[in-house]
C-alpha positions in Angstrom: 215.6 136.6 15.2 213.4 134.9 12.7 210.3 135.6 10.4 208.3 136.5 13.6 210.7 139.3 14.4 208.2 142.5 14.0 207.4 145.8 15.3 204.8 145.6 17.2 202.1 147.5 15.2 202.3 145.4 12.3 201.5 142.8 14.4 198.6 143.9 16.4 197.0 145.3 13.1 196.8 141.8 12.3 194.1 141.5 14.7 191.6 142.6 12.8 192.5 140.5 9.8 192.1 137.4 12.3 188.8 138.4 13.6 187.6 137.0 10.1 189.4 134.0 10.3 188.9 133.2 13.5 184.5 133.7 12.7 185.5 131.5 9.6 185.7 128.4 11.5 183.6 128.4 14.6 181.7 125.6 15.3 183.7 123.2 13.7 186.5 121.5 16.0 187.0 118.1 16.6 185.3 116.9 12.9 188.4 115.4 11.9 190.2 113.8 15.0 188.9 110.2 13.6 191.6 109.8 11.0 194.1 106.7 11.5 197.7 108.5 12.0 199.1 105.3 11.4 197.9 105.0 7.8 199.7 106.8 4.6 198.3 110.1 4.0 199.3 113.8 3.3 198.9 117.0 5.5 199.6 120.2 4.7 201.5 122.6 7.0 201.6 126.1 6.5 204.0 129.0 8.4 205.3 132.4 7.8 209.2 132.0 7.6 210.3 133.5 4.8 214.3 134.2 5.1 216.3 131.6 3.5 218.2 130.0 6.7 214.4 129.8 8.4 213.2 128.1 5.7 216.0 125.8 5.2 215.3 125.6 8.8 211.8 124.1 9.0 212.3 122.0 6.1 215.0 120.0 8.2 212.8 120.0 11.1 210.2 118.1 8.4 212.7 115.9 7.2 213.3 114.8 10.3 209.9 113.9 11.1 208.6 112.1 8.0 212.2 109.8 8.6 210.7 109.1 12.1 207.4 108.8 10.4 207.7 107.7 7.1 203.5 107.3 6.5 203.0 110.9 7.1 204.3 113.3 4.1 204.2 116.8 4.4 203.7 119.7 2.3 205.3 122.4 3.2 203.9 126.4 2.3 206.2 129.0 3.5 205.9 132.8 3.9 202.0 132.6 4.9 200.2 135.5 6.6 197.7 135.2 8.6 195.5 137.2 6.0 196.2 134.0 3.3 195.7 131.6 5.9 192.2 133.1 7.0 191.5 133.0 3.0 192.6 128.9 2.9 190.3 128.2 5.6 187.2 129.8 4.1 188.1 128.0 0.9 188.4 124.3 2.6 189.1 121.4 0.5 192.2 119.5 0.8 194.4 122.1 -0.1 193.7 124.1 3.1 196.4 123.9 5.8 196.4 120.8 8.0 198.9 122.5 10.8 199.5 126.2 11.1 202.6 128.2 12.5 201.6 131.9 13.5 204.1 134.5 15.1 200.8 136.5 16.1 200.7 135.2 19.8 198.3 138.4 20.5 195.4 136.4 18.8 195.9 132.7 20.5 192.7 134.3 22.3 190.3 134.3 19.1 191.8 131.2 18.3 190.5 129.6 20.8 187.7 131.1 21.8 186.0 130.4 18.2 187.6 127.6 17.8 189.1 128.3 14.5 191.8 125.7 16.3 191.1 122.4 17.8 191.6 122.0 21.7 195.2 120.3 22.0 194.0 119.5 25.8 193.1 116.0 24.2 195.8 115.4 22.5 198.4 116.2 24.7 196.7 114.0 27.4 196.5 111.3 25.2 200.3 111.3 24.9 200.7 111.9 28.6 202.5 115.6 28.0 202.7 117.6 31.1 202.3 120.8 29.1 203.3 122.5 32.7 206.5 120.2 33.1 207.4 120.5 29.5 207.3 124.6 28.3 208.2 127.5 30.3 205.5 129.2 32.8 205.1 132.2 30.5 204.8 130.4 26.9 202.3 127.9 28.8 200.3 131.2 29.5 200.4 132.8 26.1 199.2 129.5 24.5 196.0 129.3 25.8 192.6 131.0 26.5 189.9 130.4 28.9 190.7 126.7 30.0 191.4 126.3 26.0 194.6 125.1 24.6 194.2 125.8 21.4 198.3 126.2 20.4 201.6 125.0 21.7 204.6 127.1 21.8 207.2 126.6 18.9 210.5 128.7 19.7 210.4 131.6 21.4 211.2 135.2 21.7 213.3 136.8 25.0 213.8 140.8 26.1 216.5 141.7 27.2 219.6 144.7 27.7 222.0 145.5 25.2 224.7 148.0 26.5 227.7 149.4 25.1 231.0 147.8 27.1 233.0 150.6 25.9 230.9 153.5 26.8 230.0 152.0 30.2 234.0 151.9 30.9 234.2 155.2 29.7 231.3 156.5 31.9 233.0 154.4 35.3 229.9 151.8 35.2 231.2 148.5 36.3 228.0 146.5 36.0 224.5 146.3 34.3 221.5 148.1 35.6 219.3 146.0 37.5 217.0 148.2 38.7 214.9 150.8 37.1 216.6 153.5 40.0 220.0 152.3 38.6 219.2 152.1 35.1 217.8 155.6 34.9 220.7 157.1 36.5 223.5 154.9 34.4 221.5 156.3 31.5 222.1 160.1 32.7 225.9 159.4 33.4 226.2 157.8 29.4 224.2 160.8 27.9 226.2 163.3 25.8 224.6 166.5 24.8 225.8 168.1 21.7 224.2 171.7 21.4 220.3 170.7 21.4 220.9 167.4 20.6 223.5 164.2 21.7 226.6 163.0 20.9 225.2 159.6 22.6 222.1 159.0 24.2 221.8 156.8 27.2 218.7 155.3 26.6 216.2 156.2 24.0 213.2 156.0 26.7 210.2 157.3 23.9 207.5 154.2 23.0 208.8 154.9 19.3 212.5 154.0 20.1 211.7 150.5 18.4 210.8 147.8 21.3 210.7 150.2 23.7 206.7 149.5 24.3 204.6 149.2 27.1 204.3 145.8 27.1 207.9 145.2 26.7 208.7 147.6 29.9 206.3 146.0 31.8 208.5 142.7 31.8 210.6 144.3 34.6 207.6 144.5 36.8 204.3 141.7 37.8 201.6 143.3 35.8 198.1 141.7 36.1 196.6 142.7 32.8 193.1 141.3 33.9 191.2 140.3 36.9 189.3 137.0 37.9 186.3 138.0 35.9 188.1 139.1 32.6 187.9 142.9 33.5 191.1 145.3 32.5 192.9 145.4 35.9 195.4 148.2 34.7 193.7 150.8 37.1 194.0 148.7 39.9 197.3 146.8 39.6 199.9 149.6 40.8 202.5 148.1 38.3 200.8 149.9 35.5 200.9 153.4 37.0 204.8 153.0 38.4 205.6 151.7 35.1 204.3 154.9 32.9 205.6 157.1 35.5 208.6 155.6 36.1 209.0 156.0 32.1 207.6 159.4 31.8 210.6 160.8 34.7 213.4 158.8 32.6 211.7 160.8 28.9 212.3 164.1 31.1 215.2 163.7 33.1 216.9 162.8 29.5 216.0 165.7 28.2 212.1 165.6 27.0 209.9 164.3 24.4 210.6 166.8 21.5 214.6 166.8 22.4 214.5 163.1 22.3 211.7 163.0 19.8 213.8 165.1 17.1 216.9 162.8 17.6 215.0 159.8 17.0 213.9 161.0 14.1 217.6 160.8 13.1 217.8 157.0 13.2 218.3 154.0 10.9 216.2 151.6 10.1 215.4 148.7 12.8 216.4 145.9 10.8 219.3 148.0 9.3 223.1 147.9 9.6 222.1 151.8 10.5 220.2 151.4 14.0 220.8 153.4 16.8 223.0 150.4 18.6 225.2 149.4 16.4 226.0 152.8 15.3 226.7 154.1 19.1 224.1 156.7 18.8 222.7 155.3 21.9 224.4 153.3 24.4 221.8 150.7 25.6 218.8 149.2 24.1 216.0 147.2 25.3 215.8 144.6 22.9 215.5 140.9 21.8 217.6 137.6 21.7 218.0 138.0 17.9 219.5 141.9 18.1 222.9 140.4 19.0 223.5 138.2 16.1 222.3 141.1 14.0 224.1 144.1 16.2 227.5 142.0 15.3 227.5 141.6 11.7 227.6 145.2 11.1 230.9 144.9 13.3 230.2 147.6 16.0 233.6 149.3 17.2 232.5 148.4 20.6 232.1 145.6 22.3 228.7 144.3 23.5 227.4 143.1 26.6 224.0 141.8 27.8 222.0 141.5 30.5 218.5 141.3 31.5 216.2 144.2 31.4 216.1 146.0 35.0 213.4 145.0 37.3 210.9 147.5 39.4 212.8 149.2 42.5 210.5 146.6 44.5 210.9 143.4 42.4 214.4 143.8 42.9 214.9 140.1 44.3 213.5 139.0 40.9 216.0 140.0 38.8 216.8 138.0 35.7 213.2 137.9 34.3 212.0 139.1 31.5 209.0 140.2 28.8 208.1 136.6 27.3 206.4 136.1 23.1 207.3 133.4 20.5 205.9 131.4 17.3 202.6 129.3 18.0 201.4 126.2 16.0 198.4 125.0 15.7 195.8 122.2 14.1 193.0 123.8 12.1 189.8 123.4 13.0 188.6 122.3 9.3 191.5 119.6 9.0 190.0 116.2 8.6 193.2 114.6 9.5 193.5 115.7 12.7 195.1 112.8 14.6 198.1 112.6 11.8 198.8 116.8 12.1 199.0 116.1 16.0 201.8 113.9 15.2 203.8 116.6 13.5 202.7 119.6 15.9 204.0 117.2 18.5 207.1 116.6 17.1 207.9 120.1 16.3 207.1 121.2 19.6 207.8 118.7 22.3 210.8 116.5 20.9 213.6 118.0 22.2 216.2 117.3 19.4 213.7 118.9 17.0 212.8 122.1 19.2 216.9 122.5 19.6 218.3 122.0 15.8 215.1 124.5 14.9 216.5 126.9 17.6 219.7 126.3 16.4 219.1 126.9 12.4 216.9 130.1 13.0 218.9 131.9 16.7 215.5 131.5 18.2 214.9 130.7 21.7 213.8 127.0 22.8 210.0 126.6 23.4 210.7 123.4 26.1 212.0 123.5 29.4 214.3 120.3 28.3 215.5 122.2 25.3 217.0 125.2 26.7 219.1 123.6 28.8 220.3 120.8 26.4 224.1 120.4 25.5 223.4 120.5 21.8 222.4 124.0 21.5 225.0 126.2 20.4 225.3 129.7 20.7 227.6 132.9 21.8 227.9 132.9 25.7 225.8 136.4 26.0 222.7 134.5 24.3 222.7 132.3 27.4 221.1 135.2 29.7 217.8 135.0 26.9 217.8 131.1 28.0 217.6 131.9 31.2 215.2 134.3 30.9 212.9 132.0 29.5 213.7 129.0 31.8 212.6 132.0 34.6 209.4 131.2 36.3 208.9 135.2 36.9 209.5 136.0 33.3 206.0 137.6 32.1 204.1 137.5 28.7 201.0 139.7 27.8 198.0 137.1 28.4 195.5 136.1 25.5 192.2 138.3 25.4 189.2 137.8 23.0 189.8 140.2 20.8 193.6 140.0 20.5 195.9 142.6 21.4 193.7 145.3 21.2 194.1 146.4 24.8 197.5 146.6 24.3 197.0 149.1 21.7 194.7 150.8 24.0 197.5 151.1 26.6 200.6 151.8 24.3 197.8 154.7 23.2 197.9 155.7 27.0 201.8 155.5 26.8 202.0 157.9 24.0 199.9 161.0 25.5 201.6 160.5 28.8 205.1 160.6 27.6 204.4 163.7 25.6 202.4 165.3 28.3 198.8 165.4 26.8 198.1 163.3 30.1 199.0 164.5 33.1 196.6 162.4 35.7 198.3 159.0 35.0 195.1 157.3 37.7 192.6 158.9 35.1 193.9 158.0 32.2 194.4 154.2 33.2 190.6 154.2 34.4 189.6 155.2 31.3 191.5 153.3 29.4 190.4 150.2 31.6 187.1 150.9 30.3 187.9 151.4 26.6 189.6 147.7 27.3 186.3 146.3 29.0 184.0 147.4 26.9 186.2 146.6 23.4 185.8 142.7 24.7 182.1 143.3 25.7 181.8 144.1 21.8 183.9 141.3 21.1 182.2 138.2 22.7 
C-alpha cells in the first residue's frame, strides 16, 4: 500500500489528537478564497508519505502541476502527522500548510464540522465537477459530513480475499468463497490441526488477526451505522447482529478463542516478510489491495489468488463489493490563498492522468471513476478485482461522525468481549453500545 497503510488503532487514536486541531481552527473558513490564482505566489502542501517511491511519487504529481501551472510553486513537507499539522495550524503565518493530505478518513467528520477545512462545495461548483459523476459512491460518502464537503478523495484503499491456490487445490476447492456460508465451511476443509494447535489455519477469524475488524467484516454486508437523526443505528440494523454472530460461530467452529488466540500469538509482524500469509500459516486472509505486491516479494511457495471478500448469505446477489477507505486532501481553513490551493487539490484529485501515474507510483487504488478504468494504469491482473471493487456502487465505507471513529472503537470493543465470550446476549450488548455511541457525540457537539 502506501503511507496510509495502518492498523487500525493507530489510526483511530489519532482522533483524539484531531479533536485539538480541529477546535484550533473553527470559525475561520472562507477568509482566504479572495486570492487571484492566476497571479505568482507560493503554497505550501503538506502529507504523510514517507517511503521513498511515495514520495518520489507526489513530487511527480507536483511537477506536473506547476508545468501545467507555472505561477503556482509548491513546497512540498512530507511525512506529516496529523499531530504536527494540528501544531502548524495553531502557529499560522505563512509557513502553515496551504493544502493538507491525511490518511485519517475517520476524522473528515471534525473536519468539517469545525471547519478546520474550507467547504470544497464552492469550489467544485465553480469548476462544474460532478463530485457524484467523478469519484466512487463510497469515497463520495467518506468525504463529507453533514451536507459539508470539506475533503476530496485522493487514492484509495480496497478489501479484499487473499487465498492460497495451492492449499485450495489440495483441499478440492475449485473457487473463491462468496458467501459467508461458503467461506466458513472452505475454512473448516483448509484447517489442519497439529496436536492443540495447526499445521494451517483456514482463516484466522479473531478481531486481532490484523484487518480482520469489525468494520472491515462489515463490507460483506449493508450496514447503516446511523439513522436519519444521527443516532447509532447498530441495534436496529440486523446487519450488525448477523455480522458478530456470524463471526463468533466461525471463532468456534475453528476451534475457539484461546486455541486460535495462542496461535496468533505465534505470528510475524504485519508489515513483515514473516506474516501469517506469506508464510502459509493460514491459508486465506482478509486483506487490502497493497498485501499482494507485498505477499509476493517475500516469494511465497504458493501461488496467490484473489477475490472479493464474501458477502452476507442474503446479499448474495451483491457479490463483488467491498469495505471502502483512502487518503483525503484538503484546503486549510487558515490558508489565505485559497483559490490557488484549490487549483492544486483539484489537480491531484480530479485530473485523471494525475490520479493514475499517482496510483501507478504508490500501488494505490484510483480515487475517480475515470481513473480506474483508464488504459494507462498498470498493474498485475489480480489487482483488477480491488478496481472493481471500488468502481462497485455497493462497496461500503464507515461514514464520518463528529467525533471521529470513536464508535467504531466502541463496536470493535463489542467485537472483542463477544468473540471471547464475556458477551453472550449479542441484542444487549449492541443496545448498549448504541448508547455509549449516542451519547460520546452528544458530548462531542
Amino acid at each position: 500500500m502506501s503511507g496510509n497503510r495502518r492498523k487500525t488503532a493507530a489510526a483511530l487514536a489519532a482522533t483524539a489528537a484531531i479533536s485539538l486541531f480541529a477546535s484550533a481552527c473553527t470559525g475561520q473558513s472562507n477568509s482566504g478564497a479572495n486570492d487571484d490564482a492566476s497571479k505568482e505566489t507560493t503554497i505550501n502542501f503538506w502529507h504523510g508519505w514517507s517511503a521513498p517511491n511515495e514520495v518520489k511519487g507526489i513530487q511527480a504529481t507536483v511537477d506536473a502541476f506547476e508545468k501545467a501551472h507555472p505561477n503556482i510553486h509548491v513546497k512540498v513537507v512530507g511525512n506529516m502527522t496529523d499531530d504536527k499539522i494540528n501544531q502548524a495550524l495553531r502557529a499560522g503565518g505563512s509557513k502553515a500548510p496551504d493544502v493538507v493530505s491525511s490518511f485519517t478518513t475517520n476524522n473528515v467528520g471534525k473536519f468539517c464540522s469545525s471547519k478546520a477545512f474550507v467547504d470544497l462545495n464552492p469550489f467544485l461548483k465553480k469548476d462544474g465537477i460532478d463530485a457524484d459523476k467523478t469519484f466512487p459512491k463510497a469515497m463520495n460518502e467518506y468525504t463529507q459530513f453533514d451536507g459539508v464537503r470539506c475533503t476530496v478523495p485522493l487514492l484509495g484503499d480496497a478489501y479484499g480475499l487473499y487465498y492460497n491456490k495451492d492449499a485450495f487445490e489440495a483441499a478440492g476447492i475449485t473457487r473463491a468463497p462468496e458467501t459467508w456460508s461458503e467461506f466458513a465451511t472452505d475454512a473448516k476443509k483448509l484447517t489442519k490441526t497439529e496436536g492443540d494447535s495447526y499445521e494451517q489455519l483456514g482463516f484466522m477469524p479473531n478481531y486481532h488477526g490484523y484487518e480482520s475488524t469489525t468494520e472491515h467484516y462489515l463490507g460483506g454486508w449493508n450496514p447503516k451505522y446511523f439513522d436519519a437523526d444521527g443516532k447509532s443505528n447498530i441495534a436496529k440494523d440486523p446487519a450488525f447482529a448477523s455480522m458478530l454472530a456470524t463471526q463468533k460461530k466461525l471463532v468456534d467452529d475453528l476451534g475457539g478463542y484461546e486455541k486460535l488466540e495462542k496461535y496468533r500469538t505465534a505470528f510475524g509482524d504485519e508489515w513483515g516478510a514473516q506474516h501469517p500469509f506469506h508464510t502459509g500459516q493460514v491459508a486465506m486472509q482478509l486483506d487490502g489491495e497493497w498485501r499482494l505486491g507485498m505477499a509476493e516479494e517475500t516469494k511465497p511457495k504458493f501461488e496467490i489468488g484473489v477475490a472479493p471478500m464474501p458477502v452476507a448469505d442474503d446479499e448474495a446477489d451483491t457479490y463483488g463489493k467491498g469495505y471502502l477507505t483512502g487518503t483525503i486532501a484538503g484546503i486549510a481553513a487558515t490558508s489565505q490563498k485559497q483559490n490557488a490551493a484549490w487549483e492544486l487539490v483539484k489537480f491531484m484529485t480530479t485530473d485523471t492522468d494525475a490520479v493514475v501515474d499517482f496510483a501507478n507510483a504508490i500501488h494505490n487504488v484510483p480515487s475517480t471513476l475515470e481513473a480506474l478504468k483508464s488504459p494507462k494504469l498498470k498493474y498485475d491482473p489480480r489487482f483488477k478485482t480491488f478496481l472493481d471493487i471500488a468502481a462497485n456502487p455497493n462497496s461500503t465505507t464507515t461514514p464520518p461522525s463528529v467525533n471521529g471513529g470513536a464508535y467504531l472503537v466502541s463496536l470493535q470493543n463489542l467485537g472483542f468481549d463477544i468473540e471471547k465470550g464475556k458477551q453472550k446476549d449479542i441484542k444487549a450488548g449492541l443496545e448498549k453500545t448504541a448508547e455509549e455511541i449516542d451519547a460520546a457525540i452528544a458530548q462531542a457537539k
